[in-house]
N, C-alpha and C positions, 0 to 999 in steps of 0.2 A: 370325706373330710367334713368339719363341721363349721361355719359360719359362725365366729362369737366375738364382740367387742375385748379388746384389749387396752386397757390407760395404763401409760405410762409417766410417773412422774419424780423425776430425782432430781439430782443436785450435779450431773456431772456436766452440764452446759454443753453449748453446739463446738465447742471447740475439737473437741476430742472426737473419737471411734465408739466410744463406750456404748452411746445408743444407739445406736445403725447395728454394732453388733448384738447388742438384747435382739433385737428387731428379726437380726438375720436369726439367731436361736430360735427365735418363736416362728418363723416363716418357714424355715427346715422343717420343723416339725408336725407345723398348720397351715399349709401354704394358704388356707383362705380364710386363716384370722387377719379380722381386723384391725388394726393398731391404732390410738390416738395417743398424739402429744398431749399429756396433759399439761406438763410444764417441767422444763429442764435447765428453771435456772433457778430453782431454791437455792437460795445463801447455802453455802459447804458448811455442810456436818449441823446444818438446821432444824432439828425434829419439829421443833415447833413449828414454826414456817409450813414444812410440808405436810403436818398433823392439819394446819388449820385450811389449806388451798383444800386438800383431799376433801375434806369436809364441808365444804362450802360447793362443792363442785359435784361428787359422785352419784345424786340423785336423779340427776341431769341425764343419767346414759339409760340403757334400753335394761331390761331385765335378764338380770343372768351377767352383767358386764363384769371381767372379772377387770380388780384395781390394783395395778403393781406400783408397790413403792420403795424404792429404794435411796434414802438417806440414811447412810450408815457407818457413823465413825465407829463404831464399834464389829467392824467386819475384820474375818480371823479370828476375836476372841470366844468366847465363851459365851456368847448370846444366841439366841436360836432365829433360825426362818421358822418363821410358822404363817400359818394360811387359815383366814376368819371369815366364816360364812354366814349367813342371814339370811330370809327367803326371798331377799330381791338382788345382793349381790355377793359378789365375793373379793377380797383382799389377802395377798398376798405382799411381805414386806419381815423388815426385822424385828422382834421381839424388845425394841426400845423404845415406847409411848407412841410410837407415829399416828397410830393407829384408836389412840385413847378417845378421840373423840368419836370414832365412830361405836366405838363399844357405850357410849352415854347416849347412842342416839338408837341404835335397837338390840334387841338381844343376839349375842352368836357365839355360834361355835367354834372353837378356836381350836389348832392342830399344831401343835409340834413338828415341821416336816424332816421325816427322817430318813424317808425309803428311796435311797439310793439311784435305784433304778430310775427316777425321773429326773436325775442330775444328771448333768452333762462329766462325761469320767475326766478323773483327776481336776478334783476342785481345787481353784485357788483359793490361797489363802487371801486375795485380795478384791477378786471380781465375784464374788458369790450374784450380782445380777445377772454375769455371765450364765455362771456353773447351774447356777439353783432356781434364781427367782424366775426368768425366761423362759427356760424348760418347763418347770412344773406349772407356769400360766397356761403354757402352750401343752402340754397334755390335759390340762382339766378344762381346757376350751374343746377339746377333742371328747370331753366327757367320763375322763377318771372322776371316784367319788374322790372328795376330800378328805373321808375317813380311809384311803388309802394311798395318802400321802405320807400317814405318819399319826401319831401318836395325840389322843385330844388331851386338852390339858386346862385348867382350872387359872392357874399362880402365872396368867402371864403379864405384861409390863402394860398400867394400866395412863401412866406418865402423870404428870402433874402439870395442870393449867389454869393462870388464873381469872378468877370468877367474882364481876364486880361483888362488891362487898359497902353496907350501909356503916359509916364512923362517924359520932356527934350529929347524927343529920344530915350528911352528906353522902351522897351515892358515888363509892369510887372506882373510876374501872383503869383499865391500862390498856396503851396502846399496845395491839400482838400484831400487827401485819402493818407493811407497809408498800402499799402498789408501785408500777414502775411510774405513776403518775406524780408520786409525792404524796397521795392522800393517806392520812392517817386512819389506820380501819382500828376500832375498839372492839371489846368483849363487850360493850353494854349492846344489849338487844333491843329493839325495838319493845317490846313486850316490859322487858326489866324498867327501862327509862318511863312507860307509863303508868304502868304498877306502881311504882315511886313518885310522880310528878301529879301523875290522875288531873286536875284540872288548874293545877298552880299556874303561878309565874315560876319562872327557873331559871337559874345563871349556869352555863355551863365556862368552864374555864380550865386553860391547858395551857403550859407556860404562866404567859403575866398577859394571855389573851381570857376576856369575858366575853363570851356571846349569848343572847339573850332571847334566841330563834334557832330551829332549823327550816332552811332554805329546802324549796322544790326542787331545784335541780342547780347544778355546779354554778350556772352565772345568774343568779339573783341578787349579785351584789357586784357590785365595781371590780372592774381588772386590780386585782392584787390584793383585795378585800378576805378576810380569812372568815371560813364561815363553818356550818354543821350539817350535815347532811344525811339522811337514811339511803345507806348505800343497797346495791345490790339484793346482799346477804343478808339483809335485815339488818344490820351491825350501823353502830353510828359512825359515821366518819367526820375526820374535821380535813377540810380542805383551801386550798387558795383558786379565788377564783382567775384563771389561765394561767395556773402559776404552780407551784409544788409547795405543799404545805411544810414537807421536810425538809425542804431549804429556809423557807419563811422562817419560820419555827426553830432550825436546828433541833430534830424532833428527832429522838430514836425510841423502836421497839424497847418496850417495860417501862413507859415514864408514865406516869401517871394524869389521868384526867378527872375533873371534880363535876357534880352538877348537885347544887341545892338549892332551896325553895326560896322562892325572893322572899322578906321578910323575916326569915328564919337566921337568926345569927346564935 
């Protein structure tokens, strides 16, 4: 048997069986694969959501880790499992953008999986993490190639996500994520925001909030004070300090956030 990390990260929450049974598929087949939770509460039927945690996260694991993802409201129909490799990881997942960001960030090869034999028999039409994505992580952690899982292919689902964009002078991005803490996590990058700013003064602004800083860390400003912050991921966040900016705010994923150069009107 072969020792190999396994992440798992879908949308079916601790409520159910669903992932305890992926878990028991891949353990039947590699009793000495690794498994990690990556996260099993994306919002249902979220590609975005689980495109963008995958992405922020999978660099993090050891080489070779293979990444299963399963958000899929499109399970049953006509959309494919396919399996995308790189020379430091591999991902398995459905054929519906999940996976877009990872394809912007290095080149790979992408598989159509088609070869039976690594499906668990008599596929559902509704649990394919069961049937497909389990098995076939837990055979190529055992060291199947991926070009014998099935078919490479070109025209796979590349998704659509957005990417601040400059309008009149104003750098505008939107909020994509939003943590269990309330913070609001943006597509503007660290990089993006000072390529644009370089040495100005700058207003950023979200709602009918102006902030005119980003703060070192969450409490650099008074309990309930709404501030800006370089999270994490390099991504800018707007946050409350001890508090949830998503409530403050009434803030939802896609609304839009401004930052232009003081002076500039």
């Amino acid at each position: 048997m072969t020792k190999r990390v396994i992440t798992l990260t879908t949308d079916f929450s601790s409520k159910d069986a669903f992932v305890g049974i992926m878990k028991g598929v891949i353990l039947k087949i590699n009793p000495e694969a690794e498994i990690v939770d990556l996260s099993h509460e994306i919002s249902p039927q979220n590609i975005k959501e689980a495109a963008f945690l995958l992405c922020s996260a999978y660099h993090y694991f050891p080489y070779q880790t293979i990444h299963v993802v399963v958000v899929d409201p499109g399970v049953g129909t006509k959309r494919r499992p396919i399996l995308a490799e790189n020379k430091d990881y591999f991902f398995i997942a459905p054929d519906n953008g999940v996976l877009g960001l990872i394809y912007k960030k290095k080149k790979n090869n992408v598989y159509h999986i088609t070869n039976t034999k690594y499906f668990l028999p008599n596929v559902s039409q509704t649990f394919h993490g069961r049937d497909i994505f389990a098995p076939v992580a837990a055979y190529l952690s055992l060291g199947i190639l991926p070009r014998k899982m099935g078919t490479k292919i070109t025209d796979y689902e590349k998704g659509k996500w957005p990417f601040p964009k400059i309008k009149d002078r104003v750098l505008l991005g939107k909020i994509i994520y939003i943590d269990h803490f309330g913070n609001l996590i943006t597509n503007i990058r660290r990089g993006v925001f000072k390529k644009f700013v370089k040495d100005s003064r700058f207003l950023i602004t979200i709602k009918d909030i102006d902030l005119k800083d980003i703060s070192p860390h969450y409490l650099a400003l008074p309990h309930g004070e709404i501030l800006a912050i370089w999270g994490s991921s390099e991504y800018l966040e707007i946050c409350q300090s001890m508090g949830s900016a998503k409530m403050a705010l009434n803030a939802k994923v896609g609304e839009t956030i401004g930052i232009k150069i003081k002076g500039e009107d």
